[in-house]
C-alpha positions, -999 to +999 in steps of 0.1 A: +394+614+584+375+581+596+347+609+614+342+628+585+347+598+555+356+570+560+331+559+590+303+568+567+314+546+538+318+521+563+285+523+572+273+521+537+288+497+523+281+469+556+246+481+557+239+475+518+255+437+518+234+430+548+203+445+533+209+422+507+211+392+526+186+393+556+158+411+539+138+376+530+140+378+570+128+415+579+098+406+554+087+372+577+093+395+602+068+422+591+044+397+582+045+380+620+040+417+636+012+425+615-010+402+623-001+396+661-006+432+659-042+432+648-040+449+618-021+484+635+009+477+606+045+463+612+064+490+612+068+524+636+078+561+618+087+591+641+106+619+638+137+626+654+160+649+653+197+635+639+230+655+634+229+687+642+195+682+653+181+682+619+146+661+622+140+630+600+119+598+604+135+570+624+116+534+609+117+504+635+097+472+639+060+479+653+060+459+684+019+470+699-013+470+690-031+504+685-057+494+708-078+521+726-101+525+752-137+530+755-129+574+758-105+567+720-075+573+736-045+548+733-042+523+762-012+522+788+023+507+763+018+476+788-013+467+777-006+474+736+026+456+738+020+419+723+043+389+734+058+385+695+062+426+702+082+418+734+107+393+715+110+413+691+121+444+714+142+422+742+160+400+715+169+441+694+152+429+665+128+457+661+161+480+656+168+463+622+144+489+601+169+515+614+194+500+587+171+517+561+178+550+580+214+543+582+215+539+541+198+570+536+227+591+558+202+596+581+220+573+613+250+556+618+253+523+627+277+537+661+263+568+677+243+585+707+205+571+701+183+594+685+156+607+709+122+620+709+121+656+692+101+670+724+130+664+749+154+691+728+144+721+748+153+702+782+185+694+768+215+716+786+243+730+764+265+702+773+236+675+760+231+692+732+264+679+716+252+644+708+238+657+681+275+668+667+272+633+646+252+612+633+227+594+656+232+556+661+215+522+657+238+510+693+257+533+706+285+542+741+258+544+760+237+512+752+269+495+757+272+507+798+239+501+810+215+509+779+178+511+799+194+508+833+211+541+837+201+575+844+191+598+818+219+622+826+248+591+829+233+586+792+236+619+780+271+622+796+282+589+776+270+602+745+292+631+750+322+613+759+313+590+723+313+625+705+350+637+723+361+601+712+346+588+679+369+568+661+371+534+644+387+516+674+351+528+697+331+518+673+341+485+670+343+485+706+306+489+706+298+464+678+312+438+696+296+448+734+267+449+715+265+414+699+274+404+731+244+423+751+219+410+719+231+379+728+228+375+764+201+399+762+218+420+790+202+451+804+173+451+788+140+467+805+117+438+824+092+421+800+062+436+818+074+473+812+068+482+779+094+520+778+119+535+797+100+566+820+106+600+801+136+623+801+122+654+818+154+675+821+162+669+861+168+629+853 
């Protein structure tokens, strides 16, 4: 019942009162990253693919420049990612967009991470069932090691979050979340700018 209902309405109804009250703080926010990002915009759309792998827009804080080299491409993440972009990543704050994805039914705020759409054919049968619900804001995984794991200890957490949803986890992870936000605990170092790719072996 709480899978299927009432961790949906849930999700709802928290997300819409803090809407409410913090966005006079997401637009200070978005103001701050456009400018320290020279112009590039404050905020990041790309597609990924949420339950049952259906694709939709995920919406996060822009934390780099679009700055490119002297060929047009895109320079290294390391060198685009600004030092208000790095706060805004370590301290989580670039998540908070996601709430707007999480209103529309698109995420939960509990649930395996939603990923790039490219890394669905390397997924294997078994990896393939975080997508049974609803991708997640935080999620088991981020809570036991988030950037500091393996791809494949990920995957098998979000798996064992799928076999064991229920109201009790997720307020499990709330709370080893705020606590990880806070102490800013396992979090990539501030000179690397992503976690290296999934390529189906890792």
């Amino acid at each position: 019942m709480y899978k299927n209902f009432f961790k949906r309405v849930i999700d709802f109804t928290i997300v819409l009162i803090a809407l409410l009250i913090i966005w006079p703080i997401l637009a200070i926010i978005a103001i701050w990253l456009h400018f320290a990002n020279k112009g590039a915009g404050a905020f990041f759309f790309q597609e990924r693919p949420g339950k049952d792998e259906k694709i939709f827009k995920v919406i996060k804080f822009k934390t780099m420049t679009d700055e490119k080299d002297e060929n047009g491409n895109l320079l290294p993440d390391a060198q685009r990612l600004t030092k208000v972009g790095k706060f805004v990543r370590s301290t989580s704050i670039d998540e908070l967009p996601q709430l707007i994805n999480v209103l529309k039914g698109d995420m939960a705020l509990i649930g395996p991470r939603p990923l790039r759409v490219h890394y669905l054919p390397l997924y294997s049968p078994e990896q393939h069932r975080r997508h049974d619900v609803r991708p997640g804001i935080s999620g088991w995984a981020q809570c036991h090691g988030r950037n500091n794991i393996s791809w494949t200890e990920k995957f098998k957490l979000d798996v064992w979050y799928v076999d064991h949803l229920s109201l009790m986890t997720d307020i499990k992870v709330i709370f080893i979340t705020i606590k990880k936000v806070l102490f800013r605990e396992d979090v990539n170092n501030e000179a690397a700018a992503t976690m290296y790719p999934f390529d189906g072996t890792n």
